[in-house]
TORKOL-4160 file (C-alpha; in steps of 0.2 Angstrom, whole numbers, padded with zeros to 4 digits, m for minus):
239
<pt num="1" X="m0937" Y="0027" Z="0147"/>
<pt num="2" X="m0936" Y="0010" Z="0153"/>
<pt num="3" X="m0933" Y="0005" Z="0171"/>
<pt num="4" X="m0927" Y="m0013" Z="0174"/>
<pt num="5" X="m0932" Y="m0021" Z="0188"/>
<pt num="6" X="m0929" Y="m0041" Z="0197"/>
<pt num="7" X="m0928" Y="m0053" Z="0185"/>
<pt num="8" X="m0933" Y="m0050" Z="0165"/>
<pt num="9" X="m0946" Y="m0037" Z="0172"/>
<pt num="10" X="m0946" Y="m0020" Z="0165"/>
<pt num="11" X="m0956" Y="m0004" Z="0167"/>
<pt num="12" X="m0960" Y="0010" Z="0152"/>
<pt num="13" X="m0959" Y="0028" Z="0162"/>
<pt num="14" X="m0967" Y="0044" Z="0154"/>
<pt num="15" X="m0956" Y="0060" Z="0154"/>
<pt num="16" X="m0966" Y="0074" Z="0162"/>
<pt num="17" X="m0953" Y="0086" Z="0167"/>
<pt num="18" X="m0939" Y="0091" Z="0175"/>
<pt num="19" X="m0937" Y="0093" Z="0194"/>
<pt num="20" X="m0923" Y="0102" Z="0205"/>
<pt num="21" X="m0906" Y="0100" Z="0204"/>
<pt num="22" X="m0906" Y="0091" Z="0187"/>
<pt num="23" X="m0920" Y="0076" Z="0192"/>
<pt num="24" X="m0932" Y="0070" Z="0183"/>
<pt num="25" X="m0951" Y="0069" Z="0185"/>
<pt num="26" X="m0957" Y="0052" Z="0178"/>
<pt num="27" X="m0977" Y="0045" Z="0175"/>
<pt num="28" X="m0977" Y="0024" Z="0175"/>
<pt num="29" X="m0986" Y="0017" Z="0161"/>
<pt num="30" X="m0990" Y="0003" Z="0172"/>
<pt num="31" X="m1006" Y="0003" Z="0185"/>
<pt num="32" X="m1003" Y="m0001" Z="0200"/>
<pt num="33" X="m0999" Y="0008" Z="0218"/>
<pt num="34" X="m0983" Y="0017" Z="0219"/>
<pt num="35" X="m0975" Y="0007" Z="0234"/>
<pt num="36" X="m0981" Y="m0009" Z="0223"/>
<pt num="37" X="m0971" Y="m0004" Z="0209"/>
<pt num="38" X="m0956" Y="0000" Z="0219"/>
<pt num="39" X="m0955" Y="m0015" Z="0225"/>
<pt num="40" X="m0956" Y="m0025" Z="0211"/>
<pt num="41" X="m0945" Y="m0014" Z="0199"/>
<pt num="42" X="m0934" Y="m0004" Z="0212"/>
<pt num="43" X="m0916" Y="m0010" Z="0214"/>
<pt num="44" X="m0907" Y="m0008" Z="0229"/>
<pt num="45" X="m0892" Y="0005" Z="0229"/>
<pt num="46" X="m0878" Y="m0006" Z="0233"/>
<pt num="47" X="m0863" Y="0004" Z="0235"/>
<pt num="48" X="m0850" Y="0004" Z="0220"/>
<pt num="49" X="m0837" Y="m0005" Z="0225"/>
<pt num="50" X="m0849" Y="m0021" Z="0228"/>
<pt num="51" X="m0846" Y="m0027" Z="0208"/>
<pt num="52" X="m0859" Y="m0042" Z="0207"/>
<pt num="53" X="m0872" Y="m0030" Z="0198"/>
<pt num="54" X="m0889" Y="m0034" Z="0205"/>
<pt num="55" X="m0892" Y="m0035" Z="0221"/>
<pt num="56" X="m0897" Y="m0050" Z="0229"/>
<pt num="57" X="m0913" Y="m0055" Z="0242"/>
<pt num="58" X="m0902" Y="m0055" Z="0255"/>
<pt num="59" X="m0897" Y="m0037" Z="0249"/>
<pt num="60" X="m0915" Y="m0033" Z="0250"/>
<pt num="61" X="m0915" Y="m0038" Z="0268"/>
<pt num="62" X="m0897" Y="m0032" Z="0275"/>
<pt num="63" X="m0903" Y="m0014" Z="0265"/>
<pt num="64" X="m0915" Y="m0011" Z="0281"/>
<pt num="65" X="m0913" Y="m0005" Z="0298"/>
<pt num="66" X="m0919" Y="m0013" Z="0314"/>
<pt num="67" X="m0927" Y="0005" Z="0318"/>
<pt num="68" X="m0937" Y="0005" Z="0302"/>
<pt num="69" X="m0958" Y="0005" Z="0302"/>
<pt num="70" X="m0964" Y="0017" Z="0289"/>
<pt num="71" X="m0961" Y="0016" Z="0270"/>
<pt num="72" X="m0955" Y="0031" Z="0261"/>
<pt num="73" X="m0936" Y="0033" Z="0262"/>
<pt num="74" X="m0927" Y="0032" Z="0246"/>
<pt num="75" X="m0912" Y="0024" Z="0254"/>
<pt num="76" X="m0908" Y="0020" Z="0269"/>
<pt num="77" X="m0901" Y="0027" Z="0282"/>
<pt num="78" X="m0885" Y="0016" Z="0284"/>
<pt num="79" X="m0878" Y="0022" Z="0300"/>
<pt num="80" X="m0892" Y="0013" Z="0307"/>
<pt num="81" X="m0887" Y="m0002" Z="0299"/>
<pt num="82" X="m0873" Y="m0005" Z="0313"/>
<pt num="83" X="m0887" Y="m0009" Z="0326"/>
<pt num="84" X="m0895" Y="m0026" Z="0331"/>
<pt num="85" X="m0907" Y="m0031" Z="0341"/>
<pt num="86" X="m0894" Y="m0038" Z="0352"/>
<pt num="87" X="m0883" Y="m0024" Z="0351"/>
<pt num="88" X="m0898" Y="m0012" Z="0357"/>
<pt num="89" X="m0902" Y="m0025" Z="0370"/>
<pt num="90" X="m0883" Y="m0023" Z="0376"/>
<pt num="91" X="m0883" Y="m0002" Z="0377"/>
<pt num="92" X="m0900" Y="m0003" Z="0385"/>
<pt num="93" X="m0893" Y="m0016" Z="0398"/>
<pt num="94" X="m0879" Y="0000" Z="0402"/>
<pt num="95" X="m0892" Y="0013" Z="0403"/>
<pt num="96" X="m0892" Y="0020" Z="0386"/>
<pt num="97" X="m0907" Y="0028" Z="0381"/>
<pt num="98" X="m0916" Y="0028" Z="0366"/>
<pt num="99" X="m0930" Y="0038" Z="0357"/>
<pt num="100" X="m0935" Y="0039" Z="0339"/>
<pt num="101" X="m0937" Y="0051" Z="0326"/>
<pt num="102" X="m0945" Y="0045" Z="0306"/>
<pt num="103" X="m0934" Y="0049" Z="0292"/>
<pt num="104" X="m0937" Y="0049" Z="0273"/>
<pt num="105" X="m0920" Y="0050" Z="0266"/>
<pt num="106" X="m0920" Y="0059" Z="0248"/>
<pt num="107" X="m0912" Y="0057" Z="0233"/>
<pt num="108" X="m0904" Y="0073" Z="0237"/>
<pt num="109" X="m0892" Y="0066" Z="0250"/>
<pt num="110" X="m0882" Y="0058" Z="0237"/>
<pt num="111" X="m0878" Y="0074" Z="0226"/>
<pt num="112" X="m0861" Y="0082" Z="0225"/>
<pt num="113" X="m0857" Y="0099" Z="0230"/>
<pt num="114" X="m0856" Y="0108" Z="0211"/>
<pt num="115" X="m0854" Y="0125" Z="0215"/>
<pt num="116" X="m0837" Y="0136" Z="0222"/>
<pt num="117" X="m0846" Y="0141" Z="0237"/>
<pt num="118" X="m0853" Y="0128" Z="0249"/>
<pt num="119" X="m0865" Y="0144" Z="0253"/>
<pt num="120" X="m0871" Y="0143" Z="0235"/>
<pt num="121" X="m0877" Y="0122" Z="0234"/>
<pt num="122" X="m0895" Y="0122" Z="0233"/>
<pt num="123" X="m0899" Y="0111" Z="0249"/>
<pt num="124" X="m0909" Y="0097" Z="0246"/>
<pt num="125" X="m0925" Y="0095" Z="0258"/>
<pt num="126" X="m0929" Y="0077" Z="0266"/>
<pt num="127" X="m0945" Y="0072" Z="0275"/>
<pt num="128" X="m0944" Y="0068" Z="0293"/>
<pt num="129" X="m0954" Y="0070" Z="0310"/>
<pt num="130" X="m0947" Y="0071" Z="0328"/>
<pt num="131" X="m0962" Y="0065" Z="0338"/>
<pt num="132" X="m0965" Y="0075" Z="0356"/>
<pt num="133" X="m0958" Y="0061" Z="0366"/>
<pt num="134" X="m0940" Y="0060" Z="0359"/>
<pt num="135" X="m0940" Y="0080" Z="0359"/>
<pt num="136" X="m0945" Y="0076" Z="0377"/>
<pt num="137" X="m0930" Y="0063" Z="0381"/>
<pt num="138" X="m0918" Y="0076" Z="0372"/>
<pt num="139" X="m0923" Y="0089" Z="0383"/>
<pt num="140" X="m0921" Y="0079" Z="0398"/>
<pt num="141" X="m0906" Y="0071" Z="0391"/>
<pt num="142" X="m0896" Y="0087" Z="0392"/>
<pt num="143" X="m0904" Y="0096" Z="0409"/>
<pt num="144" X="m0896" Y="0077" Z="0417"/>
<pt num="145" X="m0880" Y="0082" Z="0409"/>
<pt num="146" X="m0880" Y="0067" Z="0396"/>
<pt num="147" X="m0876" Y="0067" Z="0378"/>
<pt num="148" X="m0888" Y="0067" Z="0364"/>
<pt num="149" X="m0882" Y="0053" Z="0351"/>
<pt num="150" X="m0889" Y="0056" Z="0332"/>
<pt num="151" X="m0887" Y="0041" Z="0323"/>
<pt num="152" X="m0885" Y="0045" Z="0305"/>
<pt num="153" X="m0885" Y="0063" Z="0297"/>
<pt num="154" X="m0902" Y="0064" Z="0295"/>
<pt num="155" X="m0907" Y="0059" Z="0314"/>
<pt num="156" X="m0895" Y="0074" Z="0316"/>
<pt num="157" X="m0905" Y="0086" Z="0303"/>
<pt num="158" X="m0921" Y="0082" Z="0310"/>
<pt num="159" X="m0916" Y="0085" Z="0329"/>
<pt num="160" X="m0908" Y="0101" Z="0325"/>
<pt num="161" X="m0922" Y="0106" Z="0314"/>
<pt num="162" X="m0933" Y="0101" Z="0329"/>
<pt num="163" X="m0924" Y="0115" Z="0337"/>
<pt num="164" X="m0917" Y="0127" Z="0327"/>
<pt num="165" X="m0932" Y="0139" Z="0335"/>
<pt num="166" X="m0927" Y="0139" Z="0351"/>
<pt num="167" X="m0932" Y="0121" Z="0364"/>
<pt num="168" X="m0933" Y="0106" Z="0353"/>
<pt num="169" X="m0951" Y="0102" Z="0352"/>
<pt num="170" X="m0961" Y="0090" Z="0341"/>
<pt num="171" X="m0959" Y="0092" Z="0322"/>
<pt num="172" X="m0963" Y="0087" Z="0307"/>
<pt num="173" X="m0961" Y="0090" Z="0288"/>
<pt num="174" X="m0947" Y="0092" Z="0275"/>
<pt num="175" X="m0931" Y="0099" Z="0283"/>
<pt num="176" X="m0919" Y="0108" Z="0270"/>
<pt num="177" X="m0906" Y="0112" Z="0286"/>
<pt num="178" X="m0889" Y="0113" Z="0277"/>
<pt num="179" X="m0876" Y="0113" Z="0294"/>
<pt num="180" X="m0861" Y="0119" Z="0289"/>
<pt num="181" X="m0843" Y="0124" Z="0299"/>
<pt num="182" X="m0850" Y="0137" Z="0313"/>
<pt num="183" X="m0867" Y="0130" Z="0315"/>
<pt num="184" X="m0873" Y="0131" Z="0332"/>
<pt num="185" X="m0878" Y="0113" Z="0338"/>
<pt num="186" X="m0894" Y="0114" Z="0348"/>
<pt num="187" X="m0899" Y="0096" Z="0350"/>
<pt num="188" X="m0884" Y="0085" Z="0346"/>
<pt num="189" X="m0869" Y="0081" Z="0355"/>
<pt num="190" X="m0863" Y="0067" Z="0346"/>
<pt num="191" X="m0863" Y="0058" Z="0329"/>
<pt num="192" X="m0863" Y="0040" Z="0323"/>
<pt num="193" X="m0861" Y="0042" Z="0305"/>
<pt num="194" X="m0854" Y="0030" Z="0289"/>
<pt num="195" X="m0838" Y="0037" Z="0281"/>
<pt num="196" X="m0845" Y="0048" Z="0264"/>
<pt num="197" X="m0839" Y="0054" Z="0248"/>
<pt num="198" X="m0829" Y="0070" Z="0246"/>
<pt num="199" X="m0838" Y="0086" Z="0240"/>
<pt num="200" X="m0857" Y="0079" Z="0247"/>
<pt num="201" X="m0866" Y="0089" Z="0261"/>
<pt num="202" X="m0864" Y="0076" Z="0272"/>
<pt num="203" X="m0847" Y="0078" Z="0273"/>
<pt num="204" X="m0848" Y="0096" Z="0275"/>
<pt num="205" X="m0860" Y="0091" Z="0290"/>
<pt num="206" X="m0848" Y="0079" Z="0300"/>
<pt num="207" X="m0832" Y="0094" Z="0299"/>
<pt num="208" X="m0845" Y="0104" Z="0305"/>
<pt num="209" X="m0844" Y="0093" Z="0322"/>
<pt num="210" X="m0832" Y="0088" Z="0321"/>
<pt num="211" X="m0819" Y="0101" Z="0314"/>
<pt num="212" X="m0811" Y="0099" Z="0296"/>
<pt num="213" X="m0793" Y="0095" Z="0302"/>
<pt num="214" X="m0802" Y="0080" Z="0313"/>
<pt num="215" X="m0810" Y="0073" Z="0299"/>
<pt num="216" X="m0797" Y="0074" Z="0285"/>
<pt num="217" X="m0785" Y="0065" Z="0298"/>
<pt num="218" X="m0800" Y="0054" Z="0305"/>
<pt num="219" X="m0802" Y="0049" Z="0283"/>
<pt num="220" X="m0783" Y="0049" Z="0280"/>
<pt num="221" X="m0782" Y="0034" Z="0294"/>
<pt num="222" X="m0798" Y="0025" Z="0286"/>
<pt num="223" X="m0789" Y="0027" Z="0267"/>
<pt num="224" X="m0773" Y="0020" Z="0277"/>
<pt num="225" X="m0781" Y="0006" Z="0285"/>
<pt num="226" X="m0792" Y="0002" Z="0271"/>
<pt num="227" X="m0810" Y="0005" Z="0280"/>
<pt num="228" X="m0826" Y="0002" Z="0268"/>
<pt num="229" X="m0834" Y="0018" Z="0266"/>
<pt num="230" X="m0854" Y="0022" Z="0261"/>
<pt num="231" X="m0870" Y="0010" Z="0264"/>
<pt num="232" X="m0860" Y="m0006" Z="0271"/>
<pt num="233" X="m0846" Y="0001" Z="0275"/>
<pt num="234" X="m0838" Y="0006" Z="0295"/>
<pt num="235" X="m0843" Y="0020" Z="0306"/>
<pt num="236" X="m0836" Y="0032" Z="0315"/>
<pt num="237" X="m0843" Y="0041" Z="0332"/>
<pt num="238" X="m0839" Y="0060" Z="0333"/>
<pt num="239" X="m0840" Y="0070" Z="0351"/>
């Protein structure tokens, strides 16, 4: 197997085995640090309706959001990709609040729904941590009568895994929550999320918020008004 990367680059890749859900597991030929080689040969996932092929630098740049510190996510995660550092100026001008939780968005986000049941989808798991302060401001957050904003469906997972004890408290480790209509939000109020592809979890996720009929008129106005849906496309916010 041959990866290509940036430029005339290429990378030889050792079959090893099969992972869950019909992935592969993969040895480099090539020596070197895995967040080196990522680097040099990993392509950005533009979405598929951007039809220039390889992404550009300034791909590699806009694929980021302001929040992010720590590497490890397999893509980003593009609800955050709305903010900027005068845009989280502005809300902390107006009293908005902000605390952070890390997220390592998996492959697994991407998958489509293949089984009858929703019940039956094997849930993918995604690394992320909810350090004690942000559990603390969520706390607080509520007992003032405010609302808890998620940004992104993973923020969302990790709060609600965060709490699905009891209290949010600090947390860390891989999440395989799969929220679906009559979950019991214990964290989250709100939701600032990307429009996403039919039959994916994260769909399932936003109509258990939101409601289904909600959503399918919220994506019949955003098929009517030709909104851009996944990584670079619009947002909605759901509470």
């Amino acid at each position: 197997v041959a990866a290509g990367g940036r430029g005339d680059d290429t990378l030889a890749l050792e079959l090893v085995g099969h992972g869950a859900g019909g992935s592969w597991i993969v040895r480099p030929e090539a020596a070197g640090a895995a967040f080196d080689l990522l680097d040099r040969f990993g392509r950005v996932p533009l979405p598929g309706y951007i039809r220039r092929g390889e992404a550009l630098a300034a791909d590699r740049q806009r694929y980021q959001t302001v929040f992010a510190r720590t590497a490890g996510s397999a893509a980003a995660p593009t609800a955050g990709l709305h903010f900027t550092p005068e845009l989280l100026a502005a809300l902390a001008a107006r009293g908005v609040g902000r605390a952070a939780v890390t997220l390592h968005v998996g492959i697994g986000t991407f998958r489509p729904i293949a089984t009858e049941r929703i019940a039956d989808h094997p849930m993918h798991a995604e690394w992320c941590e909810c350090p004690a302060a942000t559990a603390e401001a969520v706390t607080a957050t509520r007992a003032a009568g405010g609302r808890v904003v998620a940004v992104g469906t993973t923020s969302l997972r990790t709060l609600e895994t965060a709490a699905r004890d009891g209290p949010i408290g600090p947390w860390r480790g891989a999440t395989d929550l799969f929220v679906t209509p009559g979950y019991r939000f214990r964290a989250v109020d709100c939701l600032l999320t990307n429009f996403h592809l039919p039959r994916t979890t994260l769909l399932v996720l936003v109509s258990a918020l939101a409601g289904r009929e909600t959503i399918a008129r919220a994506y019949a106005e955003a098929i009517r008004e030709r909104y851009r849906l996944l990584s670079y496309g619009d947002a909605m916010l759901i509470g």
